[in-house]
C-alpha positions in Angstrom: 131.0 107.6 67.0 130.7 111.6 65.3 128.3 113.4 67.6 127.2 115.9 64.7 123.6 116.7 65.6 121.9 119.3 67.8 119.0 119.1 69.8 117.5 122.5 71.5 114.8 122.5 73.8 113.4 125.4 75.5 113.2 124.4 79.4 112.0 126.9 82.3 115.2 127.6 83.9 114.4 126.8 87.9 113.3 122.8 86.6 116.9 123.5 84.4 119.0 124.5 87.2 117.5 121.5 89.4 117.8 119.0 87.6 121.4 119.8 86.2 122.2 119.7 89.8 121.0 116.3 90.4 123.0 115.3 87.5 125.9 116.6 88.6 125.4 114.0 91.8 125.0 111.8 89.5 128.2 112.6 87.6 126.1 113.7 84.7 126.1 116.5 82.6 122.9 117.4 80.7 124.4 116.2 77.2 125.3 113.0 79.1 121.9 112.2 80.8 120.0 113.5 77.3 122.3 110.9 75.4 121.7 108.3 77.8 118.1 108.9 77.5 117.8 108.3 73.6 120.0 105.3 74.0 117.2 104.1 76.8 114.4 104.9 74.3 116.2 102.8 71.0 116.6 100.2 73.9 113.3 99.7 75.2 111.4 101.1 71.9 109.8 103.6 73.7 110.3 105.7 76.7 111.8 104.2 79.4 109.3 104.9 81.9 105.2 105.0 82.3 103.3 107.3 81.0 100.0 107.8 82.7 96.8 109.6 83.1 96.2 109.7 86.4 92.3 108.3 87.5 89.6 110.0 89.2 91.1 107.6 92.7 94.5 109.2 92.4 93.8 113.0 91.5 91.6 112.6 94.5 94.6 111.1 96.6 97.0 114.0 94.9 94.8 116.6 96.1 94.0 115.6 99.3 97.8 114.6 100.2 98.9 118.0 98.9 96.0 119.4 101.1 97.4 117.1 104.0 94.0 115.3 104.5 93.8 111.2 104.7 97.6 110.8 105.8 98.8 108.4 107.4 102.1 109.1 109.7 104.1 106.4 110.7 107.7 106.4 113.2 109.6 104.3 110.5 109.3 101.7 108.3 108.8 98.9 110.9 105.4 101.5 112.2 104.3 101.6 108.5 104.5 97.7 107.8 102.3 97.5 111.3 99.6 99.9 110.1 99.7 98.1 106.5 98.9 94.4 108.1 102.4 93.5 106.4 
């Protein structure tokens, strides 16, 4: 297949660097993973992952986690399925 199209996108460059770097774990480079995306979205006919708006419930769980109120600590998983009943 002739790759003969460009796509730019402007990007802040801390998010750039980042993410190239988890690529490169992955044993991506950025035209790889952006190629992979579009194939992804002709796949699924849409973007391969939700989209939301968060609700009022989990702005209010954002901002209080980030604030570090209502948390929950747990020793490990086996301490976490306890304090969920599970």
């Amino acid at each position: 297949m002739v790759k003969s199209k460009v796509i730019k996108a402007r990007i802040e460059p801390a998010l750039k660097k980042e993410v190239e770097e988890i690529f490169e774990e992955l044993g991506l480079s950025a035209d790889e993973a952006i190629i992979l995306f579009y194939h992804h979205v002709k796949l699924y006919r849409g973007i391969p992952f939700n989209l939301r708006i968060p609700n009022r419930t989990t702005l209010k769980t954002f901002k209080d986690t980030d604030a570090g109120k209502n948390l929950v600590r747990c020793k490990d998983a086996n301490d976490m399925f306890r304090k969920l009943g599970i």
